[in-house]
TORGUTI-707036 format. One record per atom (N, C-alpha, C): z, y, x; residue in three letters; atom name. Coordinates in nm, 3 decimals, padded with zeros to 5 digits, m for minus. Each point is the difference from the previous one (the first is absolute). Example, Ala and Ser with C-alpha at 12.3 -4.5 7.8 and 13.67 -1.06 7.14 Angstrom:
2
         z         y         x    aa   at
    00.780   m00.569    01.319   ALA    N
    00.000    00.119   m00.089   ALA   CA
    00.000    00.120    00.090   ALA    C
   m00.072    00.105   m00.035   SER    N
    00.006    00.119    00.082   SER   CA
    00.073    00.109   m00.077   SER    C
//
This chain:
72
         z         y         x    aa   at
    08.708    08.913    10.276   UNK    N
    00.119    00.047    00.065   UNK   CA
    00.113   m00.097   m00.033   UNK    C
    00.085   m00.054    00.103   UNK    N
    00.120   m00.053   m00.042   UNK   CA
    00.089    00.082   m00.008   UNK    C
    00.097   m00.077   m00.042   UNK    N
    00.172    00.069   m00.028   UNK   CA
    00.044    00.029    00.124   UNK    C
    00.020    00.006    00.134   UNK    N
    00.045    00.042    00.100   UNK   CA
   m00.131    00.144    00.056   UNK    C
   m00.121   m00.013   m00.054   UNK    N
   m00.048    00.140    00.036   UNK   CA
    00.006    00.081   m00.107   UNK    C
    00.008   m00.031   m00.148   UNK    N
    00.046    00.084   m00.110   UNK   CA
    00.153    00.054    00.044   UNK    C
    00.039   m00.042   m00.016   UNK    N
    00.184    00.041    00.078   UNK   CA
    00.018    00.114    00.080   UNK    C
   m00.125   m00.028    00.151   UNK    N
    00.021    00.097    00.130   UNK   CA
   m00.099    00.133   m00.030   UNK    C
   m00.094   m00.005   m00.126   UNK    N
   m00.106    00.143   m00.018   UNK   CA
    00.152    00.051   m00.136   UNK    C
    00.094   m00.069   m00.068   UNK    N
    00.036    00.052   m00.078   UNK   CA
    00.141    00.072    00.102   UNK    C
    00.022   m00.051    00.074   UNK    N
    00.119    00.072    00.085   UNK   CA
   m00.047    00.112    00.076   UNK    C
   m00.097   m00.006    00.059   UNK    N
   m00.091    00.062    00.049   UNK   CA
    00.006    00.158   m00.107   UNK    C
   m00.087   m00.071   m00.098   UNK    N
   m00.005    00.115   m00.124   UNK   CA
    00.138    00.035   m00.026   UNK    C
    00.096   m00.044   m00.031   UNK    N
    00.146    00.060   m00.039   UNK   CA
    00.051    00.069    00.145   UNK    C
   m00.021    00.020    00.124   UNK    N
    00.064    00.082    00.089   UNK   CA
   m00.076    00.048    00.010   UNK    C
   m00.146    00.024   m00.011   UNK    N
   m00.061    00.146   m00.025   UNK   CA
    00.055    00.105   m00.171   UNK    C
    00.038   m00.056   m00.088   UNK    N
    00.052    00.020   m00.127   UNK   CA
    00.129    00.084    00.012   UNK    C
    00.069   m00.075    00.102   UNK    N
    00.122    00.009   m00.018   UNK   CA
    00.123   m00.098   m00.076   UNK    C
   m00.052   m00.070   m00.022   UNK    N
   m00.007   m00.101   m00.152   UNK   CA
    00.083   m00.110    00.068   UNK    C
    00.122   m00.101    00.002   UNK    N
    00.027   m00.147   m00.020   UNK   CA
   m00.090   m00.076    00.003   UNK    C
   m00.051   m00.083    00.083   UNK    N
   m00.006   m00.133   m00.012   UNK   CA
    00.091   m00.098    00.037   UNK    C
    00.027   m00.108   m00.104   UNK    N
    00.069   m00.087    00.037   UNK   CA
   m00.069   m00.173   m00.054   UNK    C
    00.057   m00.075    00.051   UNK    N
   m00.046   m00.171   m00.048   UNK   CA
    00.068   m00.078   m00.024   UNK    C
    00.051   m00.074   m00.052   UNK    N
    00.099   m00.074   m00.047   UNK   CA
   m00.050   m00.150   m00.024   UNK    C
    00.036   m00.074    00.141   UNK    N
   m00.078   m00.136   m00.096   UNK   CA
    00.034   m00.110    00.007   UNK    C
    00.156    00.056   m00.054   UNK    N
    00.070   m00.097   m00.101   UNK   CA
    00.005    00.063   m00.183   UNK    C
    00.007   m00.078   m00.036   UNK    N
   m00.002    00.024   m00.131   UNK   CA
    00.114   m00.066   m00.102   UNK    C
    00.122   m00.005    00.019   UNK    N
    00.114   m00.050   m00.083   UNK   CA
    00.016   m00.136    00.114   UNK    C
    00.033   m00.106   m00.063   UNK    N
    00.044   m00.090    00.064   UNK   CA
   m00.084   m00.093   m00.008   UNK    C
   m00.130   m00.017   m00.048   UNK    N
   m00.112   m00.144    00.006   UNK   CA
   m00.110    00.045    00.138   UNK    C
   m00.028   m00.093    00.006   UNK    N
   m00.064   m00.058    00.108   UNK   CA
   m00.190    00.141   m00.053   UNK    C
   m00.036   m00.013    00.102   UNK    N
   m00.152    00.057   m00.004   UNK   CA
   m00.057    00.055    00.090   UNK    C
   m00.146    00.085   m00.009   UNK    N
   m00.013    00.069    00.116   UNK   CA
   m00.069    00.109   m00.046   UNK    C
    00.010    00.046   m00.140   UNK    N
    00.058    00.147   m00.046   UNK   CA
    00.078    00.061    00.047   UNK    C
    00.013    00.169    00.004   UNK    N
    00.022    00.101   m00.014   UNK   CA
    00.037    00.104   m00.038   UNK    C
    00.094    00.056    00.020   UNK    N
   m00.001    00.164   m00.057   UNK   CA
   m00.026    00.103    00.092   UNK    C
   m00.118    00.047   m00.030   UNK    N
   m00.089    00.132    00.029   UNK   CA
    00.054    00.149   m00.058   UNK    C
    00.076    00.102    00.048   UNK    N
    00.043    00.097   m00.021   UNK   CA
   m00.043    00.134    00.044   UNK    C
   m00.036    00.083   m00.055   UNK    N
   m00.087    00.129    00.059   UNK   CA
    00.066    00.119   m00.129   UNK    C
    00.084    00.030    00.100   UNK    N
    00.073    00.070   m00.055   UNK   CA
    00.103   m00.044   m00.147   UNK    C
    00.011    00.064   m00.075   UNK    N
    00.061   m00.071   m00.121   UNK   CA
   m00.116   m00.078   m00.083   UNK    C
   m00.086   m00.047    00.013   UNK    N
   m00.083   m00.081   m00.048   UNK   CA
    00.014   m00.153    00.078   UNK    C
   m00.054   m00.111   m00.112   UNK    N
   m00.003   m00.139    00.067   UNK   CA
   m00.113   m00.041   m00.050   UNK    C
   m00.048   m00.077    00.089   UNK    N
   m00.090   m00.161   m00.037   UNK   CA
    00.076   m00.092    00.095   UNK    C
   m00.090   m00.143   m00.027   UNK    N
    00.001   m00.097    00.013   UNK   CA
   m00.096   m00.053    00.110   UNK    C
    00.045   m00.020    00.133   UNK    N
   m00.118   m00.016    00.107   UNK   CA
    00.046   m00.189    00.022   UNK    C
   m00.135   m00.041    00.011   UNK    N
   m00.018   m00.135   m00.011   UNK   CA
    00.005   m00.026    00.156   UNK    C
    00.008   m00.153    00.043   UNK    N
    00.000   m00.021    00.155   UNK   CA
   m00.105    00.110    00.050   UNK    C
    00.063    00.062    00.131   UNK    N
   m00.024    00.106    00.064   UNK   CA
   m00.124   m00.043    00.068   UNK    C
   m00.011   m00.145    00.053   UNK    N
   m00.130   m00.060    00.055   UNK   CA
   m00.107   m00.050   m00.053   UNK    C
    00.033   m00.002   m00.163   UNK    N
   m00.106   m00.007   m00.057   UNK   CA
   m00.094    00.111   m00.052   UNK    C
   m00.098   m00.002   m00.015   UNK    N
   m00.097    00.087   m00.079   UNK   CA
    00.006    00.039   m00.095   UNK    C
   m00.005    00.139   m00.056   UNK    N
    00.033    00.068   m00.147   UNK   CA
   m00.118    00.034    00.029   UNK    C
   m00.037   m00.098   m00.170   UNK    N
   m00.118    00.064   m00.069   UNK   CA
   m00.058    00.121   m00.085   UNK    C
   m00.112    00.066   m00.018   UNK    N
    00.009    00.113   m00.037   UNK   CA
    00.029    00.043   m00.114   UNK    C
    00.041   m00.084   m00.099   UNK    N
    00.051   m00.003   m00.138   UNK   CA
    00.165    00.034    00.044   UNK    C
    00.038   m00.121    00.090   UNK    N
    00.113    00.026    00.017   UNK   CA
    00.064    00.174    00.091   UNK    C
   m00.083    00.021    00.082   UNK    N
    00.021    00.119    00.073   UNK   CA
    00.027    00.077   m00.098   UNK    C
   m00.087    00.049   m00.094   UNK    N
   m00.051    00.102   m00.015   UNK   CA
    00.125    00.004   m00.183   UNK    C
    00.060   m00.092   m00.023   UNK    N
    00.068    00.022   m00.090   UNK   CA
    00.165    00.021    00.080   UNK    C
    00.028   m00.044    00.105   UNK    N
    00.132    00.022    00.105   UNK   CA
   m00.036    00.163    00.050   UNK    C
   m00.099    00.038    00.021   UNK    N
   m00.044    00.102    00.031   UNK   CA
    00.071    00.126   m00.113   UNK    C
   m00.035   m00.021   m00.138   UNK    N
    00.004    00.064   m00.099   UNK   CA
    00.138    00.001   m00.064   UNK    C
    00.094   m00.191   m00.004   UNK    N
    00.160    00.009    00.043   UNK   CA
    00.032    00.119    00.099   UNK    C
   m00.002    00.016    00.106   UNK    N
    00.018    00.112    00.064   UNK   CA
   m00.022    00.153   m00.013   UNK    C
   m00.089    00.041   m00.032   UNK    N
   m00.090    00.081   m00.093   UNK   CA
   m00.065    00.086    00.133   UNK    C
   m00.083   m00.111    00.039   UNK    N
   m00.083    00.011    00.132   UNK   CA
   m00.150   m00.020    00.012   UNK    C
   m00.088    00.039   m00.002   UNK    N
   m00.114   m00.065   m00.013   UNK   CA
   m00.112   m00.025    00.132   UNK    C
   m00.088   m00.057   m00.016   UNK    N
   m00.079   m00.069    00.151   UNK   CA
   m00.015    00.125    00.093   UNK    C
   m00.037    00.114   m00.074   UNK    N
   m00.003    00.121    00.112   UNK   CA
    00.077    00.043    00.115   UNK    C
    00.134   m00.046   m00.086   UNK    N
    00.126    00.054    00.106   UNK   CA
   m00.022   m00.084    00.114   UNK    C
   m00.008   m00.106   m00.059   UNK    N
    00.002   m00.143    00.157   UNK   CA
   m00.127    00.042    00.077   UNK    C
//
């Protein structure tokens, strides 16, 4: 799964919730193509949206959130 279909099952999931989603991807004033991932009052860190998150990585952004593979 990349960062642009992780994003649209988690918005997806937050307006069935009821829940905020938001993205943010700027991050202060340096250059990158990081993220801020927001679901509700919780954050992670979403990496370029076109790249591929691996399942180490999912599944610990998952748990930042306090979300796990089921919900998605």
């Amino acid at each position: 799964m990349n960062g642009n279909e992780f994003l649209r099952k988690l918005r997806k999931l937050g307006k069935a919730r009821g829940v905020t989603v938001r993205y943010e991807n700027t991050r202060g004033t340096g250059k990158g193509s990081h993220g801020s991932l927001f679901y509700g009052d919780k954050r992670t860190t979403l990496k370029d949206p076109k790249k591929e998150i691996g399942e180490g990585l999912l599944t610990a952004m998952l748990k930042q959130l306090g979300l796990s593979k089921k919900d998605l």
